[in-house]
C-alpha positions in Angstrom: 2.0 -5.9 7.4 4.8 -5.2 9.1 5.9 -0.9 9.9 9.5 -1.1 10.5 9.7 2.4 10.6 8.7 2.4 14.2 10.4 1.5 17.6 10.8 -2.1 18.7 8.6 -3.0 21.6 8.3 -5.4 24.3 6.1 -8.2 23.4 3.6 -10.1 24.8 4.8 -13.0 22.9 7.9 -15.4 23.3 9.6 -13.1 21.2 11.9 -10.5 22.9 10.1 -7.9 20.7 8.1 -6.8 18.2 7.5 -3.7 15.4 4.1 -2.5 15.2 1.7 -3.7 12.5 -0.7 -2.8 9.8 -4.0 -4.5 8.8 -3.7 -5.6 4.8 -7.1 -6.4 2.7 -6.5 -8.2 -0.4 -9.3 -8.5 -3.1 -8.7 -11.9 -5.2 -10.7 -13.3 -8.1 -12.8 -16.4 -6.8 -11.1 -19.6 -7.1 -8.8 -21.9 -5.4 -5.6 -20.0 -3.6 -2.5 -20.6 -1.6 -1.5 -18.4 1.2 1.8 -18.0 1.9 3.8 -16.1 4.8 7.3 -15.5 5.5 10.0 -14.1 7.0 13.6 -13.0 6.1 16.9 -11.9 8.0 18.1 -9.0 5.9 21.4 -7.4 7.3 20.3 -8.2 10.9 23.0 -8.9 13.0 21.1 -8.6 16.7 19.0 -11.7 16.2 16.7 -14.3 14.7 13.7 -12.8 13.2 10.2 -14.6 13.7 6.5 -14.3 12.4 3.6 -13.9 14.4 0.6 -14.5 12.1 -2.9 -13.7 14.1 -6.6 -13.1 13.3 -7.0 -14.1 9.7 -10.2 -14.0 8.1 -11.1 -15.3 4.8 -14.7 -14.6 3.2 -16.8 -14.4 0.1 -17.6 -11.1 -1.0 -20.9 -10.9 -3.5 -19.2 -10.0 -6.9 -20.7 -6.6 -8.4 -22.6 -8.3 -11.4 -24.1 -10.3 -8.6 -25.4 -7.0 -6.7 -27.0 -5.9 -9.9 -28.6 -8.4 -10.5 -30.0 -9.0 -7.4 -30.7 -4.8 -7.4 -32.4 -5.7 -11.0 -35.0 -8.3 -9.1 -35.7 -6.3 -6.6 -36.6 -3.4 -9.0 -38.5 -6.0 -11.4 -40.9 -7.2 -7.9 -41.4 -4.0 -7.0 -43.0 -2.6 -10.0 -44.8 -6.3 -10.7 -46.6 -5.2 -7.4 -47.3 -1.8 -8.4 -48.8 -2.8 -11.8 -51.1 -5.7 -9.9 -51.9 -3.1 -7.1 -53.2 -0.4 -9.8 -55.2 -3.3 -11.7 -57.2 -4.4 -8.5 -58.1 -1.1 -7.9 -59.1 0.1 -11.4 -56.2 2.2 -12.1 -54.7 2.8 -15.2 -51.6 4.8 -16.0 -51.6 8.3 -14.7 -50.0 10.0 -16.8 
């Protein structure tokens, strides 16, 4: 995103420069989406503006309901193996 409240700086780009930048995250619902960029000439008399869109990722992040339960199995073989464990070795509850 762009930081226009810094200096313009010589870029490495065709363009005769450029603001700095910030990194944006967005979190979206799963689904089918449309990305959109743009740019827009607001009061700017020195020249045309561009866009210079880089390094986008895109990736599936695990809902939460899916980490639980997948946290829920995990608990569920851990204490099928302790109860099998105590049975092949005569055990019984302890307390």
């Amino acid at each position: 995103m762009l930081n226009p409240n810094t200096a313009l700086v010589p870029s490495p780009t065709p363009f005769a420069g450029e603001y700095s930048y910030e990194t944006t995250t967005v979190f979206i619902p799963a689904g089918l989406h449309t990305i959109g960029f743009g740019v827009t000439d607001v009061a700017d008399n020195l020249g045309n503006s561009g866009l210079l869109v880089d390094d986008i990722s895109l990736r599936a992040v695990p809902e939460s309901p899916s980490w639980l339960l997948f946290g829920l199995g995990l608990m569920g073989i851990a204490t099928g193996r302790i109860v099998i464990s105590r049975r092949e070795h005569g055990q019984t509850h302890t307390r």
